[in-house]
C-alpha positions, 0 to 999 in steps of 0.5 A: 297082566295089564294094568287095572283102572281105579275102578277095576280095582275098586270093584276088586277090593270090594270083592275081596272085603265080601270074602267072594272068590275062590283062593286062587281068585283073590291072589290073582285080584292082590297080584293084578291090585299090586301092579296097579298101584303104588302102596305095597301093603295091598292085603293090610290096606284091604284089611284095614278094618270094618269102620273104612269104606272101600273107597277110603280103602281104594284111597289109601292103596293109591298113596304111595309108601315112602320111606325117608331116609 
């Protein structure tokens, strides 16, 4: 699988908040989505709530989860 653009991920992440796509669809979006960007909680981050736009979402998928030690 390449590596998705920000826009191809947004458009997928919309996709996913629609609810379009058959099953095997959206796990293949969330696979393709996990490869392209460094947050690892793509499904909460999509998720997250119906007051976040999809860019917020797109946002927040691009911030990377760190975990200080």
């Amino acid at each position: 699988m390449k590596k998705l653009n920000r826009e191809e991920v947004f458009m997928y992440v919309e996709k996913i908040r629609k609810g379009l796509g058959s099953d095997e669809e959206i796990t293949r979006w969330v696979e393709e989505i996990s490869m392209s960007v460094p947050n690892r909680n793509i499904l909460g981050t999509i998720m997250s709530g119906n007051n976040v736009t999809t860019e917020e979402v797109v946002g927040k998928l691009y911030e990377s989860n760190v975990i200080y030690l």
